[in-house]
C-alpha positions as CSV (number, residue, x, y, z in Angstrom):
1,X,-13.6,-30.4,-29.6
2,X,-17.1,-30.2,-29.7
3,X,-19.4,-28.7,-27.7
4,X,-20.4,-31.6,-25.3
5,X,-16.6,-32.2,-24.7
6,X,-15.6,-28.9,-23.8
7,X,-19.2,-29.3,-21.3
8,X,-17.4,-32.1,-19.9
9,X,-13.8,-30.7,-19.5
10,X,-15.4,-27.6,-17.9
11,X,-17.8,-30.2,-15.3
12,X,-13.9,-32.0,-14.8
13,X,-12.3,-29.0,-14.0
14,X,-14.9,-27.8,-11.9
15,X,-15.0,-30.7,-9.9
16,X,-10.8,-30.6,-9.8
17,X,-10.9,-27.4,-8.6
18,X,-13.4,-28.0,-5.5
19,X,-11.1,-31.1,-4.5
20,X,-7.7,-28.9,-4.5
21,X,-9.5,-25.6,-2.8
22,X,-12.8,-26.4,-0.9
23,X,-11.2,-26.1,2.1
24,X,-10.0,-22.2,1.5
25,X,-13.7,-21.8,2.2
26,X,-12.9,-21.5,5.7
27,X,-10.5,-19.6,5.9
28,X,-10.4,-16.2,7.3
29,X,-8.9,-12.8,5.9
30,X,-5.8,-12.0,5.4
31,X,-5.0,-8.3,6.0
32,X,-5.7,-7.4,1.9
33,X,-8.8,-9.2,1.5
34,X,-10.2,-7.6,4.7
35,X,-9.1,-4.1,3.6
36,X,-10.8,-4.7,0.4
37,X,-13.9,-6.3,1.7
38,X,-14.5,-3.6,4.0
39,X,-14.3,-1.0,1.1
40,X,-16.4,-2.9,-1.0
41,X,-18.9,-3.2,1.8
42,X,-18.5,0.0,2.3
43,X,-19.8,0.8,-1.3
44,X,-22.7,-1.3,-0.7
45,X,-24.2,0.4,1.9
46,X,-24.1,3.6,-0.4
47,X,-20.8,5.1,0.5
48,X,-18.6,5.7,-2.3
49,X,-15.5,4.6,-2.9
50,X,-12.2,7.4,-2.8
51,X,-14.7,10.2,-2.0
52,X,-16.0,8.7,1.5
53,X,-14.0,5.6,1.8
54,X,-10.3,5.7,1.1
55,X,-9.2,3.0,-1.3
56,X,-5.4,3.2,-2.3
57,X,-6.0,0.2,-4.9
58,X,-7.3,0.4,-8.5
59,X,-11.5,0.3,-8.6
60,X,-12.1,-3.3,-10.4
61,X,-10.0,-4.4,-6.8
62,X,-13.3,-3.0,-5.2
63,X,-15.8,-3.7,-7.8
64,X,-14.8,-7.9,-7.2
65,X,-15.3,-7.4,-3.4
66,X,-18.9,-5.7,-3.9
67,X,-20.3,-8.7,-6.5
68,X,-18.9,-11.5,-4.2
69,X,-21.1,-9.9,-1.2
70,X,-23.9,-9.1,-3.4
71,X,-23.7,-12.6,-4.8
72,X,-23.0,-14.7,-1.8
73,X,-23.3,-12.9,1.5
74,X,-21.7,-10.9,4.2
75,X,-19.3,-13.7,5.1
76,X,-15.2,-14.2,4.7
77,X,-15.8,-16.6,2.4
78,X,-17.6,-14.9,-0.5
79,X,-14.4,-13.8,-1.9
80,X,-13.0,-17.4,-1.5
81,X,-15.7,-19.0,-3.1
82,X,-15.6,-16.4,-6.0
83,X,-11.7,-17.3,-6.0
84,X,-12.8,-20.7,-6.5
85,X,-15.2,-20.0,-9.7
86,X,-12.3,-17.1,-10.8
87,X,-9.7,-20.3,-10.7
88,X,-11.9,-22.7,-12.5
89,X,-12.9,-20.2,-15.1
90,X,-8.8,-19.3,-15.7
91,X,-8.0,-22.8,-16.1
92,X,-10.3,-23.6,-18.9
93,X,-9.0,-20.2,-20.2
94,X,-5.9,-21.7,-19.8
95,X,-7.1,-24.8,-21.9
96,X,-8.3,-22.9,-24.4
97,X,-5.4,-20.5,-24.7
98,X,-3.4,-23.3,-25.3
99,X,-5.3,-24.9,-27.4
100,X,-5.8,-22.0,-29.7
101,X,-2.0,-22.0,-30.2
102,X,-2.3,-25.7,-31.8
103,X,-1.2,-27.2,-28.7
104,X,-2.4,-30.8,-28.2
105,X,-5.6,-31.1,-26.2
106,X,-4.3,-33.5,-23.2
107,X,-1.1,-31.4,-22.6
108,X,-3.4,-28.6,-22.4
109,X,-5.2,-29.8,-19.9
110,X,-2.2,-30.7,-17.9
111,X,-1.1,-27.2,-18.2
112,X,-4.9,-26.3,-16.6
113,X,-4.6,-28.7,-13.6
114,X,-1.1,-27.8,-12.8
115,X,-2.1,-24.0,-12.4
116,X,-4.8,-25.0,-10.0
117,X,-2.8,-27.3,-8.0
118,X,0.1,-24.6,-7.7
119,X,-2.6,-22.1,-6.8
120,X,-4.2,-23.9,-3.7
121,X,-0.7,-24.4,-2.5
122,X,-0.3,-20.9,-2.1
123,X,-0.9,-19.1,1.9
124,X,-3.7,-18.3,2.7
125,X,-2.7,-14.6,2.7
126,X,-1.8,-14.7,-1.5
127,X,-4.8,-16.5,-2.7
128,X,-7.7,-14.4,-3.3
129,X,-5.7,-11.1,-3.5
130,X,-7.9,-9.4,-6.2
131,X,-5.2,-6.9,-7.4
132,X,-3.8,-10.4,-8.5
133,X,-7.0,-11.2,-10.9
134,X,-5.4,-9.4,-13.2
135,X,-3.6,-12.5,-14.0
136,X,-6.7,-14.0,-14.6
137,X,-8.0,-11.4,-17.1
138,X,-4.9,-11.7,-19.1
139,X,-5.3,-15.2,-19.9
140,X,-8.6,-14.3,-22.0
141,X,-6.9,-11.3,-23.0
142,X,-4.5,-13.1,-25.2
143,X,-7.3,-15.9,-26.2
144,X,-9.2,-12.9,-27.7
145,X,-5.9,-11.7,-29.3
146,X,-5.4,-15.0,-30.9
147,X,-8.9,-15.4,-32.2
148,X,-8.4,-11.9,-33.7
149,X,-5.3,-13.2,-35.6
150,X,-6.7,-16.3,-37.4
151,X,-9.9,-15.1,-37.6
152,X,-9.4,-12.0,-38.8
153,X,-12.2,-10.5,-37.3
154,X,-12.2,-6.5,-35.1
155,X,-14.8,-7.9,-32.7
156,X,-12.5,-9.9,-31.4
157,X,-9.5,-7.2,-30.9
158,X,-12.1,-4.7,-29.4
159,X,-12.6,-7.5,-27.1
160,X,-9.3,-7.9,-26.4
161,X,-8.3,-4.1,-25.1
162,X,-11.8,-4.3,-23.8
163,X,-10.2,-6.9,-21.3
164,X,-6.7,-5.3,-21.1
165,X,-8.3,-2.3,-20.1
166,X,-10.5,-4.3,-17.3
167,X,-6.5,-6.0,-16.4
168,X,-5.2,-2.6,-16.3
169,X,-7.9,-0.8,-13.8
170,X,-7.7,-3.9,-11.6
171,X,-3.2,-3.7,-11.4
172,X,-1.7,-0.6,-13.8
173,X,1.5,-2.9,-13.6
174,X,0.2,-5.1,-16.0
175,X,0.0,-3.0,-19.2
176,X,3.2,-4.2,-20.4
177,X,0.6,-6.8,-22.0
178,X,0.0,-4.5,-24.8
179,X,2.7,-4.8,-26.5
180,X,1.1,-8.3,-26.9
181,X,-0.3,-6.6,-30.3
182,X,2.9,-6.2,-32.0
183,X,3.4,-10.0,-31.1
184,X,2.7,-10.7,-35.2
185,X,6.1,-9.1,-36.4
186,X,7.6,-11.6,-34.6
187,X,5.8,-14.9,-35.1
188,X,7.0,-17.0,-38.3
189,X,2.8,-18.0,-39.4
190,X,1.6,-16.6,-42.1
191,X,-1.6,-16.2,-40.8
192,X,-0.7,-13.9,-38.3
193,X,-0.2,-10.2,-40.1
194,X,-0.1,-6.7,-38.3
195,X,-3.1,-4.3,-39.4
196,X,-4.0,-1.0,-38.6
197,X,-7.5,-1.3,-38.3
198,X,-7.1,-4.3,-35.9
199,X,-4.5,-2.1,-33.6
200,X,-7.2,0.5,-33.9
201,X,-10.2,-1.3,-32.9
202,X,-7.7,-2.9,-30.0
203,X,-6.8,0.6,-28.8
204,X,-10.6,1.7,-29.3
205,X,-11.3,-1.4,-26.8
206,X,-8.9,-0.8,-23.7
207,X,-9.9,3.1,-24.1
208,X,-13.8,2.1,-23.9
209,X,-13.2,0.1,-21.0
210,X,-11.6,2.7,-19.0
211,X,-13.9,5.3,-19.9
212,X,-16.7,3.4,-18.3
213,X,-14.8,2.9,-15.1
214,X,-14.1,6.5,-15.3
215,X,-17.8,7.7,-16.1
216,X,-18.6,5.3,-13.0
217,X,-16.0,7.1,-10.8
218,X,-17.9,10.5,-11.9
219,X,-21.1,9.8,-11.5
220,X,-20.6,8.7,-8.0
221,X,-18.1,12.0,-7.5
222,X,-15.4,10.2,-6.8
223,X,-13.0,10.5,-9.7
224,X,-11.1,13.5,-8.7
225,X,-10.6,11.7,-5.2
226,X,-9.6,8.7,-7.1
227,X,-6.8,10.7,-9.0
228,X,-5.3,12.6,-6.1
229,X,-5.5,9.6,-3.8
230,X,-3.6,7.5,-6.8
231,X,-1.0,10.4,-7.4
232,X,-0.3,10.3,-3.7
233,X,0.0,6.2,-3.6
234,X,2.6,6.9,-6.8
235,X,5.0,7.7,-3.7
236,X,4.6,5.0,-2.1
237,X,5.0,2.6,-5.4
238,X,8.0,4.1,-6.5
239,X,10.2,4.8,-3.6
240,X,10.4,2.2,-1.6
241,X,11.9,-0.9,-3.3
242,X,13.0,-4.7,-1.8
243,X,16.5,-6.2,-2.5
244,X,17.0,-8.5,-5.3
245,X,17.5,-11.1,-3.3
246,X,14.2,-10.4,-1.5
247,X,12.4,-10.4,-5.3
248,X,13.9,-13.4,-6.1
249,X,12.2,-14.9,-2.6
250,X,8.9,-13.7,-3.4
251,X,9.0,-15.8,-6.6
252,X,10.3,-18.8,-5.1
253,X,7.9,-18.6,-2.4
254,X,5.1,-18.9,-4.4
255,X,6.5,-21.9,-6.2
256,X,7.5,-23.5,-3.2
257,X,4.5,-24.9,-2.0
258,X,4.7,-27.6,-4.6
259,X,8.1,-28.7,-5.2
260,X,6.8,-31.1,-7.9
261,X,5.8,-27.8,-9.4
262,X,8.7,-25.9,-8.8
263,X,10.9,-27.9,-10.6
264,X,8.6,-28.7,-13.6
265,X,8.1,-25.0,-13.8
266,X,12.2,-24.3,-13.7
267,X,12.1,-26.8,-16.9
268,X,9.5,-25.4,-18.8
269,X,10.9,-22.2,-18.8
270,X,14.2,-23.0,-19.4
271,X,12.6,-25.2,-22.7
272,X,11.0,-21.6,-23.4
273,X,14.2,-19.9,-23.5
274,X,16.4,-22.8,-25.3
275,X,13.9,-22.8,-27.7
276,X,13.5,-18.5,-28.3
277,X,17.4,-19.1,-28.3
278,X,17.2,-21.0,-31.1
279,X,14.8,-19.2,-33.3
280,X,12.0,-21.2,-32.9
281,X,9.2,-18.4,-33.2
282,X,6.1,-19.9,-33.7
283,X,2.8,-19.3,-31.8
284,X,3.4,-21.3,-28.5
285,X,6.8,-20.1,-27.9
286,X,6.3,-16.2,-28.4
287,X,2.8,-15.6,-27.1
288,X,4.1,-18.1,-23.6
289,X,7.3,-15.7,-23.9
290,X,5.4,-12.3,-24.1
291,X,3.0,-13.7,-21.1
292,X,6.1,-14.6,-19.2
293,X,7.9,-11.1,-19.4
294,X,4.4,-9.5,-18.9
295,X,4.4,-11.4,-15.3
296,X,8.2,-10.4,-14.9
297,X,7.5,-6.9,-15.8
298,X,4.6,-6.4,-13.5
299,X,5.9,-8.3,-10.5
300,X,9.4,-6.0,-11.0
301,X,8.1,-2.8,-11.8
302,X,6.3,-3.2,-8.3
303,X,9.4,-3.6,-6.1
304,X,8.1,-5.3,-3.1
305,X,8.5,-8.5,-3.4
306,X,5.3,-9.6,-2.1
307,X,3.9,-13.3,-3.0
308,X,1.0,-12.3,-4.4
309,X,2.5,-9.7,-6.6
310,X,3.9,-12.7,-8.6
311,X,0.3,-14.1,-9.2
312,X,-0.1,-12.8,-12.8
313,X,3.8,-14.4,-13.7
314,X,2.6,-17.7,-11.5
315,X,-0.3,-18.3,-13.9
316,X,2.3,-17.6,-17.1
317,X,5.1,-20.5,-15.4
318,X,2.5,-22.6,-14.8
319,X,0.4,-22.5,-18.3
320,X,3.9,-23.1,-20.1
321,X,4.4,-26.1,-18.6
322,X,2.4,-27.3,-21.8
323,X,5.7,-27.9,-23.1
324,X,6.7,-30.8,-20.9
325,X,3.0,-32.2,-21.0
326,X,3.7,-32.1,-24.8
327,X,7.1,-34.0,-24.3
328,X,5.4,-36.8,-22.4
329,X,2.8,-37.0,-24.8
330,X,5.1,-37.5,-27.5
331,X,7.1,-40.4,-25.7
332,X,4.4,-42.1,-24.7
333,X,3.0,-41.9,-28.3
334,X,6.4,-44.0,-29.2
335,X,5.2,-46.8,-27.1
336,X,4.2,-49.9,-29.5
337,X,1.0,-51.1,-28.0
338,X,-1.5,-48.7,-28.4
339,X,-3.6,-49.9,-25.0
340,X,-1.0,-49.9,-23.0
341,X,0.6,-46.5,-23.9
342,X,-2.7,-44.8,-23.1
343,X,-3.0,-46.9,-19.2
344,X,0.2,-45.4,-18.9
345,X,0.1,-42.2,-19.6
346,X,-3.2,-41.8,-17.9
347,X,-1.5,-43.3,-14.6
348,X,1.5,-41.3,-15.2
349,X,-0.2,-38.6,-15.2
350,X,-2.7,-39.0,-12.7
351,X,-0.2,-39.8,-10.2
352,X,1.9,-37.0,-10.9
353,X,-1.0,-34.3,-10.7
354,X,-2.4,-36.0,-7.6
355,X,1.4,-35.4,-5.9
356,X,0.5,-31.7,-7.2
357,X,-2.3,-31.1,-4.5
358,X,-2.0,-29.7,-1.5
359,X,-3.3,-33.0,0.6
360,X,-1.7,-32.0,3.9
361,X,-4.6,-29.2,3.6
362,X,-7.3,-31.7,2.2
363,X,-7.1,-33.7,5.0
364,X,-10.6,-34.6,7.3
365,X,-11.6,-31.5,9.2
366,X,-11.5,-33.7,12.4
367,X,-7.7,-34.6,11.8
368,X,-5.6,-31.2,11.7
369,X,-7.1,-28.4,9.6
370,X,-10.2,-27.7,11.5
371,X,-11.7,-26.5,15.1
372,X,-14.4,-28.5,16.6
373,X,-17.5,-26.3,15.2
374,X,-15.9,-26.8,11.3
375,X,-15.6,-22.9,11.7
376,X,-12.0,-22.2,10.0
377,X,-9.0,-23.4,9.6
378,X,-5.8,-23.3,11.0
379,X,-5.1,-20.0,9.3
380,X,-7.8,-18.3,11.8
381,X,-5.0,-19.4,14.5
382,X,-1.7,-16.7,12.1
383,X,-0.4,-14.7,14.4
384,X,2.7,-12.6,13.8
385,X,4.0,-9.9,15.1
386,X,2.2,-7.1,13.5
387,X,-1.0,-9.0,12.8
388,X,-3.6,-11.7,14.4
389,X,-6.7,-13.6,13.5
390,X,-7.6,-14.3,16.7
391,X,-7.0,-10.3,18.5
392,X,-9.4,-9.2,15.3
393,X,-11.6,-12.0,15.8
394,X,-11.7,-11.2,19.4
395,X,-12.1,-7.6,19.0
396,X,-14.8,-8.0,16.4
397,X,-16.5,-9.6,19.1
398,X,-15.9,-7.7,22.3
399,X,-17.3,-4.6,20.1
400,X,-20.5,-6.1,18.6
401,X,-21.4,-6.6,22.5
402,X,-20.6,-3.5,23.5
403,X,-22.5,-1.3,20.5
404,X,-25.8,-0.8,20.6
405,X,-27.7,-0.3,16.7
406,X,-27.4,3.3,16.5
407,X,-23.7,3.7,17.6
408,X,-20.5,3.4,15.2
409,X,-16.9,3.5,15.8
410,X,-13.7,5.0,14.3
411,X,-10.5,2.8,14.1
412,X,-7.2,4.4,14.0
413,X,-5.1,1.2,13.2
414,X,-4.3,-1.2,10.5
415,X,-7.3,-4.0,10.3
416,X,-9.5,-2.2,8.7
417,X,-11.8,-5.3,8.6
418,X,-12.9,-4.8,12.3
419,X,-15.8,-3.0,10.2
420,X,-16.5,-5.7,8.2
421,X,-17.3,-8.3,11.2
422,X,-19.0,-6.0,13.0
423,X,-21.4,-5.0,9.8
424,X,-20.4,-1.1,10.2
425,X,-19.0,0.7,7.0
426,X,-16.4,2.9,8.2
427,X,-18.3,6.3,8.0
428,X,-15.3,8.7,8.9
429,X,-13.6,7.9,5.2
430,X,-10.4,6.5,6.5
431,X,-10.9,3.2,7.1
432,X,-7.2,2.7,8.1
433,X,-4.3,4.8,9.1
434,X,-1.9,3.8,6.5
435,X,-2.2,7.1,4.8
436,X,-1.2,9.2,7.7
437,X,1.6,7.1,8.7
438,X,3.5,6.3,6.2
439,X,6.8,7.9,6.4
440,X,6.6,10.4,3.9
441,X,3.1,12.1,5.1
442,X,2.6,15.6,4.4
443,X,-1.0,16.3,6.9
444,X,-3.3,16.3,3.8
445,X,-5.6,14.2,5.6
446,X,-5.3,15.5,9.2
447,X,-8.0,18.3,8.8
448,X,-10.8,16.4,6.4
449,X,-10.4,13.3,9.5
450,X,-11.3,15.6,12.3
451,X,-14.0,17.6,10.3
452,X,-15.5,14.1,10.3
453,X,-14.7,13.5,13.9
454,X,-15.9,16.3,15.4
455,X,-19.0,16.1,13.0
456,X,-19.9,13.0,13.9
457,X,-18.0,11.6,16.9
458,X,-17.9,7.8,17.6
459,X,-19.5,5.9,20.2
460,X,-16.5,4.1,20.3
461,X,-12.9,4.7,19.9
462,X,-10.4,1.8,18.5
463,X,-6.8,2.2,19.1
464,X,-4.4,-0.7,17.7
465,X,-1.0,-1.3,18.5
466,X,1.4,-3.9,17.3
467,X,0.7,-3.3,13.6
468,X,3.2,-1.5,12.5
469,X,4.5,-2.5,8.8
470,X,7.8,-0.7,7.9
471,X,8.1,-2.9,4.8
472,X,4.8,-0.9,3.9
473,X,4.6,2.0,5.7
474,X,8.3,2.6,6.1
475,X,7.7,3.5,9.8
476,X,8.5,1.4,12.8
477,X,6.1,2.2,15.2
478,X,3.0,1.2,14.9
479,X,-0.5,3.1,15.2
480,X,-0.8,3.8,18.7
481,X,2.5,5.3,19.2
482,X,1.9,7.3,15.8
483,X,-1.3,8.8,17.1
484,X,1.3,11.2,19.1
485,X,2.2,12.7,15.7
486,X,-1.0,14.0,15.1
487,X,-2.2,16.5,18.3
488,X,-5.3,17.9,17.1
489,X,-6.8,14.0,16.9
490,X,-4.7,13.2,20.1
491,X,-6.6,15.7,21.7
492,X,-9.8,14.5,20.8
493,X,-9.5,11.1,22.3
494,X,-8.3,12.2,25.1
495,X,-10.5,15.1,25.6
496,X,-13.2,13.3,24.5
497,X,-12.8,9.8,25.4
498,X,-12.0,6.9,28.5
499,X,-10.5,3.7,28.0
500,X,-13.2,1.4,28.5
501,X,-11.8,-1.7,27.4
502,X,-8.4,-3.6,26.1
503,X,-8.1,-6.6,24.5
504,X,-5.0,-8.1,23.0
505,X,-3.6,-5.5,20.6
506,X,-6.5,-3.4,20.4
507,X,-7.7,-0.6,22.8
508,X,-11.1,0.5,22.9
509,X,-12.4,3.7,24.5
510,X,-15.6,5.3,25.2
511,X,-17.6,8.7,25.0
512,X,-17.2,10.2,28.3
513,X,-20.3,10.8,29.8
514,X,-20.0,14.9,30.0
515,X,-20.0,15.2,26.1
């Protein structure tokens, strides 16, 4: 294609993806994106991240956050509308991806738009869950891989474990890509041979990549933090694990939004497979077959069953659905009259991706999704039992009246973007309580907390209830009725402090006026 086509493609995909996800602008955090922001925030304002802010996630996770404020603002939607340029930008990867595999072009672009339209009919809570963009990455991970192959040039597989290294510091689950590399003893082209300089130059990439996140992480003295805290998460990743059939859910719920999607993704893969089955190894069928397991791999390997864990498999289903595009293509290309076979592919096809979007969520703002002042959308209304947009929303507010510009607060509960809406980085390093109260604790924490505490003690006191997260935390009560576990910080609000306020799930006490 030349270059003023792909221009176009990239404006028509653009414009595709507004459609399908401008309203996501509105929305509010989930949990995850709030956690993140905060941290990211946090890092920002000059505190760093592990060493004075805990962050149980990878550092890219944080990294995201950061640019989308720096770029965009101190709002919710920064990250959403950096989700919308991340989706765009992965969809022409997409295209391109496919394309490099000697795909046909329109087919390809199918493939794109189905990704986008199965992505804006995920929740609220999965989409913009930047552990997840590790999907993304891998999608230009094996486009530089290819280019490496029939171009036989090392740029391209330095560039390639330059990105899988990126994909790997953003979710370590995904580094079953790698094996990606070997993908040329498999695959019956010619063109594709197996070299030890390019495996070098490929290992020289990811280790380059990593080494500059690490020399980052040391320069702002937080790498050793970043280890133990990651050693310590290890526990958490590997002992608790969801039932099968709650793995199997986790997949089907993501699919589920679309069940146009669904389906067409159930065949594609099971095309994959038929064709794998029957020897048929050429480029398509492997590299879509590697991405596939890759997604499997990483979504398994995690355990929990969470949507958005499936993100990086989603974007693998949904790109091999090139091979039913490239069915369609190739009946319509059997109809006789040349005009008429391409008005009806084109209406085909435009029909069938317009029953892909999510319209029930595209609707007017004035008809369902929206509040009077266009403010957000229904998702600013999720409650559920151990969270609520509108108790955070409301407690966001109740503090911001109630603290003047010199005074902070500490929050021993769960929604750690309380600091975030109140434009406060959390300055006693535990933004949440999740590392105390998971279930297999050992009081690392307890003493660095109240050195902080007692150093600096907070205007304001935040104690939540009604967030407790077993499937997380592995403990049933929430943070409120924990705090009783811990005396030496039990002490200090209650020595120190007077319930001055309480708002649905959230208490809030004050200095007393003797300290």
């Amino acid at each position: 294609m030349a270059i003023q086509r792909h221009l176009q493609l990239l404006l028509a995909l653009a414009i595709f993806t507004l459609l399908a996800g401008y309203w996501t602008l509105f929305e509010p955090f989930g949990r995850d994106q709030g956690i993140h922001a905060t941290i990211g925030y946090a890092l920002i304002e000059g505190l760093p991240t592990y060493s004075e802010v805990y962050n149980v996630k990878p550092p890219i996770t944080t990294a995201i956050h950061a640019f989308s404020q720096l770029a965009f603002g101190h709002y919710a939607s920064s990250i959403r509308l950096l989700d919308l340029i991340a989706v765009c930008g992965t969809a022409y990867g997409i295209f391109l991806l496919l394309l490099r595999m000697e795909l046909n072009t329109v087919p390809s672009i199918l493939a794109a738009l189905t990704f986008i339209s199965a992505y804006y009919n995920l929740d609220f809570w999965t989409r913009a869950q930047t552990d997840g963009w590790a999907g993304f990455l891998l999608v230009f991970f094996f486009l530089a891989l290819l280019n490496g192959w029939m171009r036989r040039r090392i740029i391209w597989f330095t560039l390639a474990g330059f990105i899988l290294g990126l994909s790997f510091a953003t979710k370590y689950t995904i580094g079953t890509a790698a094996l990606a590399v070997f993908a040329p003893f498999i695959i019956d082209d010619v063109r594709f041979v197996f070299r030890l300089k390019d495996f070098f130059f490929f290992l020289f990439g990811g280790i380059l990549a990593l080494a500059i996140c690490c020399l980052t992480l040391a320069l702002m003295g937080s790498i050793f933090d970043f280890f133990s805290i990651q050693s310590y998460v290890f526990v958490y990743a590997s002992s608790w694990k969801a039932q099968t059939d709650a793995m199997i859910g986790g997949i089907i719920y993501a699919l589920s939004g679309s069940k146009v999607v669904g389906l067409l993704v159930f065949i594609s893969v099971w095309f994959l497979i038929r064709n794998l089955i029957l020897m048929k190894f050429n480029t398509a069928n492997i590299i879509l077959g590697i991405w596939i397991i890759t997604g499997m791999v990483s979504y398994w390997v995690q355990g929990k069953g969470f949507p958005y864990h499936s993100l990086p498999l989603l974007i693998a289903m949904t790109s091999s659905t090139v091979l039913n595009w490239q069915i369609l293509v190739n009946i319509g290309a059997r109809v006789p009259h040349v005009k008429f076979r391409r008005e009806l592919f084109v209406s085909f096809s435009g029909a069938f991706i317009l029953s892909l979007l999510p319209w029930s969520d595209m609707l007017l703002p004035a008809v369902a999704q929206y509040d009077e002042t266009l403010e957000m959308t229904v998702a600013a209304d999720h409650v559920a039992e151990d969270f609520s947009s509108p108790a955070i929303e409301a407690a966001a507010d109740r503090l911001n009246g109630m603290l003047g510009p010199k005074d902070n607060f500490f929050l021993w509960g769960y929604e750690t973007m309380l600091y975030f809406h109140v434009r406060q980085p959390p300055l006693h390093r535990y933004p949440y309580s999740w590392p105390f109260v998971v279930n297999y604790y050992d009081g690392r924490y307890t003493a660095d907390l109240m050195a902080r505490l007692n150093r600096d003690p907070p205007e304001l006191f935040v104690l939540q209830y009604r967030d407790a997260t077993p499937w997380v935390t592995g403990e049933i009560r929430d943070s409120r009725q924990m705090i009783d576990e811990f005396p030496a910080l039990a002490s200090f609000l209650k020595a120190s402090y007077v319930i001055v306020d309480s708002i649905d799930r959230f208490e809030i006490w004050g200095l007393k006026e003797s300290r």
